[in-house]
C-alpha positions as CSV (number, residue, x, y, z in Angstrom):
1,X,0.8,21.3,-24.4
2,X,-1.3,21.1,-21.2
3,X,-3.5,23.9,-23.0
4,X,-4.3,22.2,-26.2
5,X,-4.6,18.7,-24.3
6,X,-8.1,16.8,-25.6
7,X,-10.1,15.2,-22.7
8,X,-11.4,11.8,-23.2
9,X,-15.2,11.4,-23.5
10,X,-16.9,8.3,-22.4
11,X,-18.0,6.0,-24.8
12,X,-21.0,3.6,-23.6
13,X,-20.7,-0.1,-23.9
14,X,-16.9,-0.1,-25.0
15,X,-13.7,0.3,-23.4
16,X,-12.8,3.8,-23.4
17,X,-10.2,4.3,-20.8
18,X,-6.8,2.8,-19.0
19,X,-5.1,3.0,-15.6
20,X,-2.5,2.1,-14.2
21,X,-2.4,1.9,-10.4
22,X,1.8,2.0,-9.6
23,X,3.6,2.0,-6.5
24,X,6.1,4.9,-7.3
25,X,4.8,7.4,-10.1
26,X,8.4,8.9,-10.9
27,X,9.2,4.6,-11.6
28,X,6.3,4.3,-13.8
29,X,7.1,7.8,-15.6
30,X,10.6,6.8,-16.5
31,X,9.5,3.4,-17.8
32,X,6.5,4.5,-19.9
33,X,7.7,7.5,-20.9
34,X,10.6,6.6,-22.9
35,X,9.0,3.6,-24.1
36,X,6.0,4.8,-25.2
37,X,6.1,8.7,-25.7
38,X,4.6,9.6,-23.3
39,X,4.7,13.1,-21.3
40,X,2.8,13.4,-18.3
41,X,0.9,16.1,-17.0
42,X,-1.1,16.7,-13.2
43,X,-4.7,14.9,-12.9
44,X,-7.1,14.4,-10.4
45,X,-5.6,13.7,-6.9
46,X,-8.8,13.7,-4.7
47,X,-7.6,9.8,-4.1
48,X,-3.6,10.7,-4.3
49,X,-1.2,11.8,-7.0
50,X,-2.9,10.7,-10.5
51,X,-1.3,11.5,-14.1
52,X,-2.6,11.7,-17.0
53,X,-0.1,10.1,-20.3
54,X,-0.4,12.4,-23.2
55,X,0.2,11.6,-26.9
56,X,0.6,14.5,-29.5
57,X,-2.1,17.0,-27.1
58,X,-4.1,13.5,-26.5
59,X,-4.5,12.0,-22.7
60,X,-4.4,8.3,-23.4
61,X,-4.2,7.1,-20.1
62,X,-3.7,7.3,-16.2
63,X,-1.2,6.9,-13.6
64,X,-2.0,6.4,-10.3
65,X,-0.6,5.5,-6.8
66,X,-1.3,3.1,-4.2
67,X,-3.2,4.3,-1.0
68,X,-2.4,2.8,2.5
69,X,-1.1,-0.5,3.5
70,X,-2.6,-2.6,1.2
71,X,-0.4,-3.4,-1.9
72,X,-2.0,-5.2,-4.3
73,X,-0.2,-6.3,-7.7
74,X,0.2,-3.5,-10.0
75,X,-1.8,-3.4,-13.0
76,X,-3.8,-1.6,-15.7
77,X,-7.6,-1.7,-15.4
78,X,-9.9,-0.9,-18.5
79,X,-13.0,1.2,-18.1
80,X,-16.3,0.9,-19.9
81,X,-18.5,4.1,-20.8
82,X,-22.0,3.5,-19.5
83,X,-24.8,5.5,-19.4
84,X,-25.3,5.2,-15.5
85,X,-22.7,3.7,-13.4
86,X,-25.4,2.7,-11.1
87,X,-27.6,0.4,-13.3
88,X,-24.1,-1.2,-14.2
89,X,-23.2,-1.8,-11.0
90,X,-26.7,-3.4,-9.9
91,X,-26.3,-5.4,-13.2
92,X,-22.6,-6.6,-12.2
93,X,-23.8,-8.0,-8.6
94,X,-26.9,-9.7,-10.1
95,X,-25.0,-11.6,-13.0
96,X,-22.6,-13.3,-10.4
97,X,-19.9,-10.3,-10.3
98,X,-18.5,-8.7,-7.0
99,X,-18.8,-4.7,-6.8
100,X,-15.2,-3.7,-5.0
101,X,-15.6,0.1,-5.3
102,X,-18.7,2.7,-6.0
103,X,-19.7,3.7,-7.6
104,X,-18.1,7.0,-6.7
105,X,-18.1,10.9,-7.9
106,X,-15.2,11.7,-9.7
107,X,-13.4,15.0,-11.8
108,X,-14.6,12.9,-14.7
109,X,-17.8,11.7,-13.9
110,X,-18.8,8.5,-11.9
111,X,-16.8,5.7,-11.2
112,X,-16.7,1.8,-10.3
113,X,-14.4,-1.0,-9.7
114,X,-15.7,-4.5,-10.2
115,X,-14.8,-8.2,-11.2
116,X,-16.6,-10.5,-13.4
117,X,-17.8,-13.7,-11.8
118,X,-14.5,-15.2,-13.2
119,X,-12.0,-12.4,-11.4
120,X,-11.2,-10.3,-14.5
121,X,-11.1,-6.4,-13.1
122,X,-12.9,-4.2,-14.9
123,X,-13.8,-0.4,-14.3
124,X,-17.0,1.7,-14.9
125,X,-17.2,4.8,-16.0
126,X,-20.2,7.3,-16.3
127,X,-18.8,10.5,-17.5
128,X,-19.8,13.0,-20.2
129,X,-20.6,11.1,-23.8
130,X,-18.8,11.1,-26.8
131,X,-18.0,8.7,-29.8
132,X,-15.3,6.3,-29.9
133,X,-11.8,8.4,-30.8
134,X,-9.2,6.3,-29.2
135,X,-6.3,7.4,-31.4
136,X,-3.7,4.9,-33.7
137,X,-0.6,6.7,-33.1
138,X,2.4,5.1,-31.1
139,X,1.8,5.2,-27.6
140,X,-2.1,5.0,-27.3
141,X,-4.3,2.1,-26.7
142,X,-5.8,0.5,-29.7
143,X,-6.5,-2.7,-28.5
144,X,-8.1,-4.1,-25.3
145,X,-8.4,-8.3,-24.8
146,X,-10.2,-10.4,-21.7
147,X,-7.9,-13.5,-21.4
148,X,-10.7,-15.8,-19.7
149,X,-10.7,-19.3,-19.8
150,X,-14.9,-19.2,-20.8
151,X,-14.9,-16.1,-23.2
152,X,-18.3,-17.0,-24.3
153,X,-19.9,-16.7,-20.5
154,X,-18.0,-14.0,-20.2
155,X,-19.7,-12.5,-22.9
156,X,-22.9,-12.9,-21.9
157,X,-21.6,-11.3,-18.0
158,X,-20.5,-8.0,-20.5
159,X,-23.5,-8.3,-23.1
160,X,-25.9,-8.0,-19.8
161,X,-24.5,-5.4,-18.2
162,X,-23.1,-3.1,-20.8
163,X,-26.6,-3.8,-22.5
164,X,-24.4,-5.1,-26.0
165,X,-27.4,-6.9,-27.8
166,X,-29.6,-2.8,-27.5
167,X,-27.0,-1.1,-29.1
168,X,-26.8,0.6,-32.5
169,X,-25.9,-1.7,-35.1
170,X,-24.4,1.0,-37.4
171,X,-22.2,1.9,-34.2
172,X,-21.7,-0.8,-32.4
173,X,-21.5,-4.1,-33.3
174,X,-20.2,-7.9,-31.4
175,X,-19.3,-10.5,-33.8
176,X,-16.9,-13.4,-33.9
177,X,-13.6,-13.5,-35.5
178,X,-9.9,-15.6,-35.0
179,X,-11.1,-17.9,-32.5
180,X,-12.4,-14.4,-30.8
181,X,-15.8,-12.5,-29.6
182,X,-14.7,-8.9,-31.3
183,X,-16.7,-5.8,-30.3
184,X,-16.8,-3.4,-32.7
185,X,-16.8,1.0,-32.4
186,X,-17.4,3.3,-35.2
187,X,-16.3,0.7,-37.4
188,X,-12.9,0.1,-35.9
189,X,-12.1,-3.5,-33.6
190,X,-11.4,-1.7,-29.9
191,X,-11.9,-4.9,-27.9
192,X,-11.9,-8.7,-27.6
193,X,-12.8,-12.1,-25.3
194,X,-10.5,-14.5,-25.9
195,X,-10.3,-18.2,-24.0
196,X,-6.7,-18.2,-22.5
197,X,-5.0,-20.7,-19.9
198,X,-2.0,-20.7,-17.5
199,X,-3.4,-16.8,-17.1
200,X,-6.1,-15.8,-14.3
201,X,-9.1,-13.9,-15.9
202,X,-8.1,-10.2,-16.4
203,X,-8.5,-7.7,-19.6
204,X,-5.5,-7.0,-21.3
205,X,-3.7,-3.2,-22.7
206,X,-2.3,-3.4,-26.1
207,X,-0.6,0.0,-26.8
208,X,0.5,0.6,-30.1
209,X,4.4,1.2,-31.0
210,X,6.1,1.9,-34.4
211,X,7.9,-1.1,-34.5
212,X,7.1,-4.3,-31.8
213,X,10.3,-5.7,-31.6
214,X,12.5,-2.2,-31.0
215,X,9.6,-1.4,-28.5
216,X,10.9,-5.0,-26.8
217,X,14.3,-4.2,-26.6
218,X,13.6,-0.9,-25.2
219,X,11.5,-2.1,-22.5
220,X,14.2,-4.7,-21.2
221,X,16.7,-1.5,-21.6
222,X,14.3,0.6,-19.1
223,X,14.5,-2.3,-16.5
224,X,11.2,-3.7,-17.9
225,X,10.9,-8.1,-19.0
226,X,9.4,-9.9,-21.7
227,X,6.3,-11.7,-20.3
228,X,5.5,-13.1,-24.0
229,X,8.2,-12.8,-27.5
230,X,6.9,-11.2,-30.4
231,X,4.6,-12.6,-32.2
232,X,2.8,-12.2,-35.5
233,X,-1.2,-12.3,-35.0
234,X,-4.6,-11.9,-37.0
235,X,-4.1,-8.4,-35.4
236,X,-0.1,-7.2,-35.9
237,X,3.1,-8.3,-34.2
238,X,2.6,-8.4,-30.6
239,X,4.6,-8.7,-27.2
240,X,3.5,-9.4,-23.9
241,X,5.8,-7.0,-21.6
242,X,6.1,-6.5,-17.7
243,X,7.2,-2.8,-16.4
244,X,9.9,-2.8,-13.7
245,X,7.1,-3.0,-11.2
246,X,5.7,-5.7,-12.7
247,X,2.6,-4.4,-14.4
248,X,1.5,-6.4,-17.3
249,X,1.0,-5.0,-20.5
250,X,1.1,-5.6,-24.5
251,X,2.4,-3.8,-27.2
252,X,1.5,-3.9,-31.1
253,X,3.0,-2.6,-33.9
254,X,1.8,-1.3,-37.7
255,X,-0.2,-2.8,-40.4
256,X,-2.8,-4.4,-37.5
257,X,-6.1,-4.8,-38.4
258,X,-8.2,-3.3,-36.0
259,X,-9.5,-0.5,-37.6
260,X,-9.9,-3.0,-40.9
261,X,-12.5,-5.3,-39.7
């Protein structure tokens, strides 16, 4: 498989990439794996053991582990294509954002770790260009959602520094929808802010299952908890889920929108 596997490209201005930063990678890989479909295969480890999650020859996503003596919650982080990591990053520390890390040289490109002036992590990513290609099947991200509770300033934090409002209107496009600011890639939904309380600020992973309430029983059988029920949305069925290290995540099932408008 590892010889067919297709590499991500970066996709300016939208999210086109997840990670997950784990304490224990074998932990992660027995959760994720069965729940999702995943196998795994070796990545980058200039900054420690990395994994990429493959779907049908696809990498969908990372796994990473923690460095050193800080432990930090886990959590997935979504990255946004750009152009030039730098530019972002100058643009994230003038709009009222904090710059954590980078940006750096990586396998894939350059990269950055930053917060929005609300606290939501969020990564950058200059690496080589593509169009959006995020797959539908079970087990890859379709869906990506800022819980924030001022989507709308957020909005203008993202429009700024991802440069929204210059974009291609037959490929890009930000509109609002279901109580929601909706970005829009190659005519499919990939991303949304939405205003959220009881949360702190952070942008949330929907993965896509075949069926959302067998994918919640399986993750409670792996050791994983149900952050959220099941619930029917604008968008599909959803569940909010927490892996047995206590990385938060969503899953959604079939007949979703996203790629509907």
């Amino acid at each position: 498989m590892g010889e067919q596997r297709a590499r991500v490209r970066c996709v300016p201005a939208v999210p086109c990439w997840v990670s997950l930063m784990a304490r224990d990678l074998g932990v992660a890989k027995a959760f994720y794996g069965p729940l999702l479909g995943w196998t795994f295969e070796p990545g980058p480890d200039r900054w420690g053991e990395y994994l990429w999650a493959v779907v049908d020859g696809v990498e969908v996503a990372g796994l990473g582990v923690m460095a050193g003596d800080w432990q930090p919650p886990v959590a997935w982080t979504t990255y946004f294509g750009i152009e030039s990591a730098d530019r972002a990053a100058e643009g994230v520390r003038e709009r009222g954002g904090t710059l954590a890390v980078g940006p750096l040289a990586f396998d894939a490109g350059r990269v950055a770790l930053a917060a929005d002036p609300l606290g939501a992590v969020f990564g950058i990513w200059e690496g080589e260009p593509g169009v959006e290609t995020w797959m539908k099947e079970p087990g890859a991200p379709v869906w990506i959602e800022l819980r924030s509770p001022d989507p709308f300033a957020a909005a203008l934090f993202y429009g700024e520094v991802f440069r929204w409002d210059s974009r291609d209107r037959e490929h890009f496009e930000v509109r609002y929808e279901h109580e929601r600011v909706v970005l829009r890639s190659e005519g499919r939904n990939v991303a949304a802010l939405r205003a959220a309380r009881g949360q702190a600020p952070h942008w949330e992973v929907f993965f896509s299952v075949a069926d959302t309430d067998a994918a919640v029983l399986r993750a409670v059988e792996l050791g994983g908890s149900v952050a959220e029920p099941a619930v029917d949305t604008p968008y599909g069925r959803t569940a909010r889920l927490q892996d047995t290290e206590g990385g938060i995540f969503s899953v959604i099932g079939p007949g979703h929108a996203l790629g509907d408008g």
